[in-house]
C-alpha positions as CSV (number, residue, x, y, z in Angstrom):
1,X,0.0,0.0,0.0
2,X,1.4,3.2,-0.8
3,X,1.2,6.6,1.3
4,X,-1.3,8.0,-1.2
5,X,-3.6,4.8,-0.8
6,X,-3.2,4.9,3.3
7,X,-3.8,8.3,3.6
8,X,-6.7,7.9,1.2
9,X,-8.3,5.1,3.0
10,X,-8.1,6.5,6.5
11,X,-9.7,10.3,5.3
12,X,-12.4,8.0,4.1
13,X,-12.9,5.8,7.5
14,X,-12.4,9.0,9.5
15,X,-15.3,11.0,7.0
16,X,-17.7,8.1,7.3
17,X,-17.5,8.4,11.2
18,X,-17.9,12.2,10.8
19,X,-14.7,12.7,12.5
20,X,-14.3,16.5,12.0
21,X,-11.4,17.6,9.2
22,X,-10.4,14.2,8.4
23,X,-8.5,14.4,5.8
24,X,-5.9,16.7,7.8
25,X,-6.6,14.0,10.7
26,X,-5.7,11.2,8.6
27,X,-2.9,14.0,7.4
28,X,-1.5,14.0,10.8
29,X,-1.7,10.7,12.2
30,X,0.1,9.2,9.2
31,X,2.6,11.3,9.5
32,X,2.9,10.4,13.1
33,X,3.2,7.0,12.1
34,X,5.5,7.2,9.8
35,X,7.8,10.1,11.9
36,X,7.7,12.2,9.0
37,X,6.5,15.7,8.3
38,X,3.3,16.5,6.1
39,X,5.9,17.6,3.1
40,X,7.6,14.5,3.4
41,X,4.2,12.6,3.0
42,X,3.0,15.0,-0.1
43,X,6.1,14.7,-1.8
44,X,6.4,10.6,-1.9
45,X,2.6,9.6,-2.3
46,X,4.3,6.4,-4.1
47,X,6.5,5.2,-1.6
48,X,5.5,1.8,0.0
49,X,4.2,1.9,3.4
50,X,5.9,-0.3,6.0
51,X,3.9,-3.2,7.8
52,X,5.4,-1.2,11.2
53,X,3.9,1.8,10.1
54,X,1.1,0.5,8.9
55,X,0.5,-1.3,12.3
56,X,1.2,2.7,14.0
57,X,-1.3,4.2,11.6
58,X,-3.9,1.9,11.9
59,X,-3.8,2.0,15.7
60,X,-3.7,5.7,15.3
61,X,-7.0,6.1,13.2
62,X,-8.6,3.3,15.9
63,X,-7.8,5.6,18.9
64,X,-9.5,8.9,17.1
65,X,-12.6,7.2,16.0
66,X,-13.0,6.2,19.7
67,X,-13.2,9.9,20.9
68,X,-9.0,9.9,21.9
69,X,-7.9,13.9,20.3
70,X,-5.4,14.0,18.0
71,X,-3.1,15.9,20.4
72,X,-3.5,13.1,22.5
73,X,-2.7,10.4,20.1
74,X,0.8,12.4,18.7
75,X,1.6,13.9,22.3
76,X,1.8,17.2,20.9
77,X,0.0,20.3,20.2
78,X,1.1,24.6,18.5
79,X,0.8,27.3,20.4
80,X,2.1,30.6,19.8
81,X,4.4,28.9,17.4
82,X,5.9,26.8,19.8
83,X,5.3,22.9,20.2
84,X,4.3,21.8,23.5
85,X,4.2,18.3,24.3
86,X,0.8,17.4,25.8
87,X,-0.9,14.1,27.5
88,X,-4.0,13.9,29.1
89,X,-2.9,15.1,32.4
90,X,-3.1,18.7,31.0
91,X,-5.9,20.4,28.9
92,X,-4.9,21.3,25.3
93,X,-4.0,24.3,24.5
94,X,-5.9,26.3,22.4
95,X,-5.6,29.0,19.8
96,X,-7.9,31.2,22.0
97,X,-5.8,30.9,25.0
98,X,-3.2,32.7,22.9
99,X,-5.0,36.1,23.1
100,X,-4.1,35.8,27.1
101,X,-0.6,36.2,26.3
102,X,-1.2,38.5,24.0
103,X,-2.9,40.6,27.0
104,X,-0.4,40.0,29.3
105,X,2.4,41.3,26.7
106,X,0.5,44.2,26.7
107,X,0.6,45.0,30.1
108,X,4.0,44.0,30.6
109,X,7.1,46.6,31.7
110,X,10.4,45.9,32.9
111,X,9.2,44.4,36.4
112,X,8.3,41.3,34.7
113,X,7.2,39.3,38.1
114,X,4.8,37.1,36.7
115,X,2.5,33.8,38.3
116,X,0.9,31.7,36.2
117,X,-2.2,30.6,38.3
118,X,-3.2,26.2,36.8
119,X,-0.2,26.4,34.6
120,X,-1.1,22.7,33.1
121,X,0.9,22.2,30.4
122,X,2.4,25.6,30.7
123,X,2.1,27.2,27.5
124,X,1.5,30.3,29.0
125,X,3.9,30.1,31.4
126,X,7.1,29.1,28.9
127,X,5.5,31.8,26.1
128,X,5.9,34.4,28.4
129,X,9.2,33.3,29.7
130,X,10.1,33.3,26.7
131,X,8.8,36.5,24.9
132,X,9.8,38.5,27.9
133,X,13.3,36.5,28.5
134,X,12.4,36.8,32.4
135,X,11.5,34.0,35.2
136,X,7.7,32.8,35.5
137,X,6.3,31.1,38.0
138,X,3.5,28.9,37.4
139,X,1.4,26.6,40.1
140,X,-1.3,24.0,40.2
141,X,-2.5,21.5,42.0
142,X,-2.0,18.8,39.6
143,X,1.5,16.8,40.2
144,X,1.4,15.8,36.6
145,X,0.3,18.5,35.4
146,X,3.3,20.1,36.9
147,X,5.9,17.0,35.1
148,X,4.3,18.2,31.6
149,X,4.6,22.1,32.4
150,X,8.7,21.2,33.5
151,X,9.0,19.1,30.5
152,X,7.6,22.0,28.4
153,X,10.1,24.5,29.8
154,X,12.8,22.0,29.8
155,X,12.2,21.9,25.6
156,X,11.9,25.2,25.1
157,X,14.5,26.5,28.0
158,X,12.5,28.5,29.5
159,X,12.9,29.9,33.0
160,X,10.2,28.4,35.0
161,X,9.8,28.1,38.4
162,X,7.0,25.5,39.4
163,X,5.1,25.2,42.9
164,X,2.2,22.7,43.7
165,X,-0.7,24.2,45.2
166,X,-4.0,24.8,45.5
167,X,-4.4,27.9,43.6
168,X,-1.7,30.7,45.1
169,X,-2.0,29.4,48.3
170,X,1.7,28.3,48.9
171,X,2.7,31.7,47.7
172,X,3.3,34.9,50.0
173,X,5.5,37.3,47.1
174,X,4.2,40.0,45.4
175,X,3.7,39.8,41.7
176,X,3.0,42.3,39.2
177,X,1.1,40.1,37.3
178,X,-1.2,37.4,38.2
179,X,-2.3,35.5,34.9
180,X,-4.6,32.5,34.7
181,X,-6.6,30.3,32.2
182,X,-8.4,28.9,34.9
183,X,-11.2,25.9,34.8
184,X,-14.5,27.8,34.0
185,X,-16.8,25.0,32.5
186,X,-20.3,24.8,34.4
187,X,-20.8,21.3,36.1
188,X,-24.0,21.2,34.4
189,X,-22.8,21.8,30.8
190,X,-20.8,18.0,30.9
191,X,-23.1,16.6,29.3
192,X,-23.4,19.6,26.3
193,X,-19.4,18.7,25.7
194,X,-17.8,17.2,22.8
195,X,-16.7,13.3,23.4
196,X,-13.3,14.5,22.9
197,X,-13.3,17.0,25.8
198,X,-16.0,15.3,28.1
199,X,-14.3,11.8,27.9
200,X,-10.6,12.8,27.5
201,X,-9.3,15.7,29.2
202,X,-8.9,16.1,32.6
203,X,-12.4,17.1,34.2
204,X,-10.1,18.8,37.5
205,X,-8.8,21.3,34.6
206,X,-12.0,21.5,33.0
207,X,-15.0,22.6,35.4
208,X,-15.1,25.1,37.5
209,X,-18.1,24.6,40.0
210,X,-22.3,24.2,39.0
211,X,-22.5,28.0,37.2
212,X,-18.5,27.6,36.7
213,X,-17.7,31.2,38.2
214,X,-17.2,29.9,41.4
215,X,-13.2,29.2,40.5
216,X,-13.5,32.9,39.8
217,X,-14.5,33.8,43.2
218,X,-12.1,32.3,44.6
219,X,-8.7,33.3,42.3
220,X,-9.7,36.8,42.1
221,X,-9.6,37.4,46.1
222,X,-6.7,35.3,46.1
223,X,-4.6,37.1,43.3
224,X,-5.5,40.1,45.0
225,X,-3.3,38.8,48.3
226,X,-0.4,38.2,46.1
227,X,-0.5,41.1,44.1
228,X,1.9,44.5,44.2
229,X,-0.3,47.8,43.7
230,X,-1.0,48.2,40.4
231,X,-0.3,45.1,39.5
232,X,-2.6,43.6,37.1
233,X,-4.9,40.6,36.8
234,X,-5.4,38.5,33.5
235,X,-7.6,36.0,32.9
236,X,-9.1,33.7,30.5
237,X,-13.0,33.4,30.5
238,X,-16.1,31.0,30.1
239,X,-18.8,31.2,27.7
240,X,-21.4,34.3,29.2
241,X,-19.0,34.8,32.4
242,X,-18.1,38.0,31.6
243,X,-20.9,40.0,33.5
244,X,-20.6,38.1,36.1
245,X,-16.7,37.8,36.6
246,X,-16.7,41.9,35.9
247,X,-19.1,42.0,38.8
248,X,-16.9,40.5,40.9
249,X,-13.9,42.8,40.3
250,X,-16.2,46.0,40.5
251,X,-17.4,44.7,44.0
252,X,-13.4,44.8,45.1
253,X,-10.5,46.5,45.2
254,X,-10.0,46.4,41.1
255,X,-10.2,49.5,38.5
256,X,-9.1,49.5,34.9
257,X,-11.6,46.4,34.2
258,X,-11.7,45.7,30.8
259,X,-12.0,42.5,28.2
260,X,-10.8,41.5,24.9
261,X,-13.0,39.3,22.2
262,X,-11.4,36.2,20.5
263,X,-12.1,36.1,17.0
264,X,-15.0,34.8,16.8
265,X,-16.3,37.8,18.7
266,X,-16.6,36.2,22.5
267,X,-15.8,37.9,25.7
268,X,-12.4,36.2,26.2
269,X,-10.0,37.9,28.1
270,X,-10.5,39.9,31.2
271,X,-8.0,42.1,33.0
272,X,-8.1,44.5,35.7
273,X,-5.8,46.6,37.7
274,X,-5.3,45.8,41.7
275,X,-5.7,49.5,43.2
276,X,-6.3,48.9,47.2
C-alpha cells in the first residue's frame, strides 16, 4: 500500500465516522506513524508503506474514532508557534488561549514578576518566559500536570519556576502580574461537551463549580493577596462569564476592568488593575 492509498483510506474511515477535518486528521496521524513531516508525505505519495507503520497508523486512526484527540494520540500540540508536548494530564492548549498572552504582553514593563495561576501544560507560562526572556512562575494543583509544564520548559529552555498548590495558596511574594486560564466550565454543561473534551481531558482542569464562576470567586480574592499595587490581573473566561466575573472585580479593590474578544467575537480575556 502506498502513502497516497493509506492516507486515502483513513480520510475515508475518519469522513464516514464524521470525525471533524479528516483528511488533515488522517494528514497528521500518518505522518505520526511514519515520523515524517506532512511535506515529506505529499512529496512521496508512491513510496511503499511499511507493515510497522502501517500497524502505528492503523492503531492511530482506531484511537480517534474512539473519541481519543489528535493531540493526544501524537503527544503534541502549537501554540504561539511553539510545540508543546501534551498528554492527558493537561488540557490542550488552544488558539484562543493565545489572546491571554497576548494581554499579558500588553501590560508588561520591565518588572516582569509574573504567576501563572493552573499552569497545566504551561504554555502560557514558557510563552511568556520566553517572549519576555524573564522567570515565571506557574502553580497548580495537579502533580502531573506540573511534570508536563517542566518538560515544556525543559524543551523550550525557559525559565520556569514550578510550585504545587491549591491555587496561590503556597505563595506569600508580590507579583505584578497574576495570569490565569483557569477551569470555567459549568458542572451542568458536561453533558453539552464534545466526546473528545468530556471523555478525555482532565475534568479537575475543566469545570469550575455548578455555574462555573465559582473558580473565579475564589482566584480573584486570592490574586489580589499576592498582588503589588497596580499590578494587574489577567484571565481567560467561560462562555457568558463575563458579566458576572466583571461584577466581581467591581465589588473589590479592582479598576481599569476591561476584556478583549477572541475572534470569533466572544468575551475572552478579562484584565483589571489591583488598586487597594
Amino acid at each position: 500500500m502506498t502513502l497516497r492509498t493509506a492516507l486515502l483510506q483513513g480520510t475515508r474511515i475518519l469522513d464516514e465516522a464524521r470525525v471533524p477535518s479528516p483528511r488533515l486528521t488522517a494528514e497528521v496521524l500518518l505522518c505520526h506513524a511514519l515520523g515524517r513531516d506532512r511535506l515529506y508525505l505529499l512529496t512521496h505519495g508512491d513510496e511503499e508503506l511499511s507493515e510497522l507503520a502501517w500497524i502505528h497508523y492503523g492503531r492511530y486512526l482506531h484511537e480517534r474514532l474512539q473519541g481519543k484527540p489528535t493531540q493526544y494520540i501524537t503527544k503534541v500540540q502549537e501554540f504561539y508557534g511553539r510545540v508543546f508536548q501534551v498528554s492527558p494530564a493537561v488540557l490542550i492548549p488552544r488558539p484562543e488561549t493565545e489572546h491571554v498572552v497576548e494581554a499579558v504582553l500588553q501590560l508588561a514593563q520591565p518588572w516582569h514578576r509574573i504567576l501563572d495561576v493552573g499552569a497545566g501544560s504551561g504554555a502560557i507560562a514558557v510563552t511568556l518566559a520566553l517572549e519576555l526572556n524573564t522567570c515565571v512562575y506557574g502553580t497548580d494543583i495537579s502533580l502531573e500536570a506540573l511534570r508536563m509544564a517542566k518538560k515544556n520548559a525543559q524543551r523550550h529552555q525557559a525559565r520556569v519556576e514550578l510550585l504545587c498548590c491549591d491555587l496561590c495558596s503556597a505563595l506569600k511574594a508580590e507579583f505584578d502580574i497574576v495570569v490565569s486560564n483557569p477551569p470555567y466550565v459549568p458542572e451542568s454543561d458536561q453533558a453539552f461537551l464534545q466526546r473528545e473534551v468530556r471523555d478525555f481531558e482532565p475534568a479537575l482542569a475543566l469545570y469550575g463549580g455548578p455555574t462555573g464562576v465559582e473558580i473565579y470567586e475564589r482566584l480573584i480574592p486570592a490574586a489580589a493577596r499576592i498582588l503589588k499595587p497596580g499590578g494587574w490581573f489577567v484571565a481567560e473566561l467561560g462562555y457568558q462569564s463575563l458579566e458576572r466575573v466583571c461584577a466581581l472585580l467591581a465589588s473589590g479593590p479592582w479598576t481599569q476592568i476591561d476584556h478583549r474578544h477572541d475572534l470569533a467575537g466572544i468575551p475572552r480575556v478579562i484584565q483589571a488593575q489591583f488598586s487597594p
